[in-house]
N, C-alpha and C positions, 0 to 999 in steps of 0.2 A: 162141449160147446161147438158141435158139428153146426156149421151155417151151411146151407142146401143149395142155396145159387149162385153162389162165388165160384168164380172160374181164376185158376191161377195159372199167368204164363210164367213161365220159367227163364231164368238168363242165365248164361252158361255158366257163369259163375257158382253159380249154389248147388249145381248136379258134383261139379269141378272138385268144389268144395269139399262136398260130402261124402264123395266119393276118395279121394285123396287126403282126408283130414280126420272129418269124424267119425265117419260108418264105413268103416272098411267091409266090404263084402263079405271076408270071412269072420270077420270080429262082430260085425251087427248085423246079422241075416236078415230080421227083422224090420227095421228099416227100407228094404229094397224090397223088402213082399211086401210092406204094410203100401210102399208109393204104387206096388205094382195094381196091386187092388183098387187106389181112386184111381189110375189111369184108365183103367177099365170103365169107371165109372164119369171119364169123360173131363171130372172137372180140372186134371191138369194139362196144360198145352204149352206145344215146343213151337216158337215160329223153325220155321226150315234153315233161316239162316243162324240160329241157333244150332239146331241139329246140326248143321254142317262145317261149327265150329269144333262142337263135341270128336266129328266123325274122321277133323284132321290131326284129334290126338289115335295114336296106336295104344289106346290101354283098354280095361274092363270097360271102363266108362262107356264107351263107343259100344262095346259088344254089348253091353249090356241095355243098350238103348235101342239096338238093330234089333235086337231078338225081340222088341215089346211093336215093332211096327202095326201089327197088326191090333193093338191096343191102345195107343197113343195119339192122341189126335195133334195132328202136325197143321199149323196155320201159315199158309203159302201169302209172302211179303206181296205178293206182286197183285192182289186185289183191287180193284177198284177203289174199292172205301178207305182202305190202307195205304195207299201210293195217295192219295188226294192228303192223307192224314200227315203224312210224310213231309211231301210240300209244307204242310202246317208248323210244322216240329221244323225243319231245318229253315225256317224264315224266320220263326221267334229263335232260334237258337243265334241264327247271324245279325237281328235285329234287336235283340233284348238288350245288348250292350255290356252284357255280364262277361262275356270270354275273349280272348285275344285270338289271335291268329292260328296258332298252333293250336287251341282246343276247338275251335272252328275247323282245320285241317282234319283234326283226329276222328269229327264224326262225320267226315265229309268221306270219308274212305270207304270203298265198294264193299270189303267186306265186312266192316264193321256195322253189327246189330244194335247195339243199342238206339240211335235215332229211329229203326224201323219196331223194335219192340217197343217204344213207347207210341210210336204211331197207332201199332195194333191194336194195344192195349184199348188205346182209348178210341180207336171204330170200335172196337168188338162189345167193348165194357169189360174186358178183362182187368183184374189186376197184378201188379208185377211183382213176382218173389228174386229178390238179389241179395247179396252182401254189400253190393256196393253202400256207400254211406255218402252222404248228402258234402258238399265241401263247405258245406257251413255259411256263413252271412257272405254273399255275393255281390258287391258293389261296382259300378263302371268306371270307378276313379283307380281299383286295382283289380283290373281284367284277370280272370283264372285261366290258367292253361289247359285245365281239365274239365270238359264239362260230362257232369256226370247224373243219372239214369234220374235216380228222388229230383235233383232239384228240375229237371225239363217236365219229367211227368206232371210234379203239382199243378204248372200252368196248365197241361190239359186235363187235369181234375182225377190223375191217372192216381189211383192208390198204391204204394209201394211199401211191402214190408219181406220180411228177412223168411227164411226156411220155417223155425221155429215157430211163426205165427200160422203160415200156412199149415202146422202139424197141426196144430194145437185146434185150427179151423177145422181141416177133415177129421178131426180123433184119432192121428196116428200116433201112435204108442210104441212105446221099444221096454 
């Protein structure tokens, strides 16, 4: 079920994941050629402030994403279309009325990605591969501490799903 014009951004999370969890390097080679192949092929992308979250761990992970520079397409936050998009996401984030203080604080933070990868996302028409999971029914009468990637993106129409679907999308096979 290869679909041909889906483009998937990545969040640090699910490289993190997979790397440290399911596909150990040496245990699932496979894995890590089959990702290195669509990378080549364009359809997956790192915003930079991603990469640069990956780049402050010292493990494979890191090296193993340095050495594909020249095959990965890397999407620079700091874009026109993306910084307006930005704006967008962090006004419904402080306006929605769904979060308190502290999950307002948490994506207000310079180096935190998430608010700029769902901004990307949805200039570019990417959509977003994470683990994160949605925090479920969100009301203004008990504000969350956490706001988290699924529930901001729905409002900008951003598609979010897990590693597994993005496999299953490009036909990677282990």
């Amino acid at each position: 079920m290869v679909k041909p014009k889906e483009k998937y951004m990545l969040d640090a999370n699910t490289l993190m994941t997979a790397a440290r969890l399911f596909y150990a390097y040496d245990i699932i080679p496979l894995f890590w050629k089959n990702l290195d192949e669509k990378m080549k092929e364009g359809r997956i992308i790192l915003l930079d402030m991603v990469k640069n979250e990956i780049d402050r761990g010292q493990d494979e992970l890191k090296e193993w994403i340095n050495n594909r520079k020249d095959k990965l397409q890397i999407c620079n936050h700091i874009a026109p279309e993306i910084i307006d998009k930005y704006a967008e996401v962090m006004q419904y984030v402080q306006e929605c009325g769904f979060y308190n203080e502290k999950g307002l604080a948490g994506w207000a933070q310079k180096d935190t990605a998430d608010a700029w990868l769902v901004a990307a996302a949805a200039a570019k028409g990417y959509q977003i591969i994470t683990f994160e999971q949605s925090a479920g029914s969100l009301h203004i009468k008990n504000k969350s501490g956490k706001v988290k990637i699924p529930d901001v993106a729905v409002h900008f129409n951003v598609k979010v799903y897990n590693l597994y679907y993005m496999m299953r999308s490009l036909g990677i096979r282990i």
